[in-house]
C-alpha positions as CSV (number, residue, x, y, z in Angstrom):
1,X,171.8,-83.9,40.4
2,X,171.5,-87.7,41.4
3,X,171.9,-88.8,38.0
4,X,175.4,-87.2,38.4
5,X,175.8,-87.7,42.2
6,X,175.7,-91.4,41.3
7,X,177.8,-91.6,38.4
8,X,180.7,-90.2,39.9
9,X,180.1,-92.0,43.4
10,X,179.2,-95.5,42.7
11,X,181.8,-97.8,42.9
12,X,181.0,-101.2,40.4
13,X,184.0,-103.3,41.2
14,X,183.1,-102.6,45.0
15,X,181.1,-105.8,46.7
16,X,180.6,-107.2,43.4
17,X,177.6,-104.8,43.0
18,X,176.4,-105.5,39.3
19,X,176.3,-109.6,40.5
20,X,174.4,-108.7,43.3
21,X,172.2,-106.4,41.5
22,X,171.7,-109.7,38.9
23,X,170.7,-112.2,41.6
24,X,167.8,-109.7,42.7
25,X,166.9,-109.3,39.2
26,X,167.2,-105.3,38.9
27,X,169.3,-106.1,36.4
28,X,169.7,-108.9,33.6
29,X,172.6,-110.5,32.6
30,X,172.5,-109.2,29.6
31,X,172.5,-105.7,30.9
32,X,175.4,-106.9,33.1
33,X,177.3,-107.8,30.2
34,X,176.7,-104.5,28.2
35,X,178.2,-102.7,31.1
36,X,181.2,-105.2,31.4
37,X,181.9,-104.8,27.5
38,X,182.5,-101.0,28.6
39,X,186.6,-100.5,28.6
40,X,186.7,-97.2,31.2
41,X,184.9,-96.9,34.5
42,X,183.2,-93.9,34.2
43,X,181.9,-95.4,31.3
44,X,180.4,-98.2,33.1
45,X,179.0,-96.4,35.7
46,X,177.5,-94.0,32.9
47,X,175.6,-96.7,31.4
48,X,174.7,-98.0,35.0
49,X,173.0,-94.9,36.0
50,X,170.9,-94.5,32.3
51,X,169.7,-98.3,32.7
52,X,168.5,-97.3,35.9
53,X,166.5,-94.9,34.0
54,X,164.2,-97.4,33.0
55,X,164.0,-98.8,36.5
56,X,160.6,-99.5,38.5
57,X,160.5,-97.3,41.7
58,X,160.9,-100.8,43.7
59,X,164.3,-101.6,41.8
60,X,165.4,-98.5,41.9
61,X,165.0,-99.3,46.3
62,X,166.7,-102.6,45.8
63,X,169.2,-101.0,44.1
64,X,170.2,-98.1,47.1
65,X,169.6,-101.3,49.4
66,X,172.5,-103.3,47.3
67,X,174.8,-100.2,47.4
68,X,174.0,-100.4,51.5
69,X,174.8,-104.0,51.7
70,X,178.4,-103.5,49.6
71,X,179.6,-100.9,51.3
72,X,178.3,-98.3,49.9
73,X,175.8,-97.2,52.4
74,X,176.8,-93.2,52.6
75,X,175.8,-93.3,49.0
76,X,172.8,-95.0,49.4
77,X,172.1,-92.3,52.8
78,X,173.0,-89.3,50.8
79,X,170.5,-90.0,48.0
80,X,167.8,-91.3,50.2
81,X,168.0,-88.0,52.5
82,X,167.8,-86.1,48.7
83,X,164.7,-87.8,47.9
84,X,163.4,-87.4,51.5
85,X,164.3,-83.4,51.2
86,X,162.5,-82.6,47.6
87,X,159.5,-85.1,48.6
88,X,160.4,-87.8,46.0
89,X,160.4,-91.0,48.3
90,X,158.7,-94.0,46.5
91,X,159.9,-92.8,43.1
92,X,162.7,-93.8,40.3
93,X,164.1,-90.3,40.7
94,X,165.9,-90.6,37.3
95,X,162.9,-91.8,35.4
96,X,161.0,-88.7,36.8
97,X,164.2,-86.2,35.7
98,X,164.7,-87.9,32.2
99,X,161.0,-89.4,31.8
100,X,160.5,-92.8,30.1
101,X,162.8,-93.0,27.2
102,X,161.0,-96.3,25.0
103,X,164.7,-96.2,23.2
104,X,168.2,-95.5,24.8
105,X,172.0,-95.8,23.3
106,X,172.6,-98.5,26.3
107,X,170.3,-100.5,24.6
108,X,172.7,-100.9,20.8
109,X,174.8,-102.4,23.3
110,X,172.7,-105.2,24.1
111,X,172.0,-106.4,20.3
């Protein structure tokens, strides 16, 4: 339910999220790149959401804090009060959903 929550409510272009998310290291350039390379914007924030997969629980945190500080705090709120509700706080809620894929199709796209 957040995998898709996010997906269809994250906003990339907004705040200049992905160079935000860069400069606190949640995500390489590289992985910036491979989302950029994407031509649709579903797409992008698709391939967002399954990086974040792979996240730490503390990235996953920077990364609600980063939607907070571009503008996208109701997002940040809504999934935050989900985690709070199912008892999931300190977690990577998508890594416990989809568990720890060791390979994942985002990744052909950073070769």
């Amino acid at each position: 339910m957040i995998y898709h929550f996010l997906v269809h409510t994250v906003d990339l272009a907004r705040g200049k999220l992905m160079d935000k998310l860069v400069t606190k290291d949640v995500f390489s350039r590289k992985e910036k790149d491979a989302i950029k390379k994407l031509k649709k914007s579903d797409s992008k924030e698709d391939c967002l959401v399954r990086m974040l997969r792979e996240k730490s629980a503390a990235e996953f945190e920077s990364f609600l804090a980063t939607l907070s500080e571009t503008g996208q705090q109701s997002v940040a709120d809504v999934v935050r009060q989900a985690l709070h509700t199912v008892g999931q706080t300190g977690q990577n809620p998508l890594r416990t959903i989809y568990g720890e894929s060791s390979s994942s199709n985002w990744q052909l796209l950073l070769d």
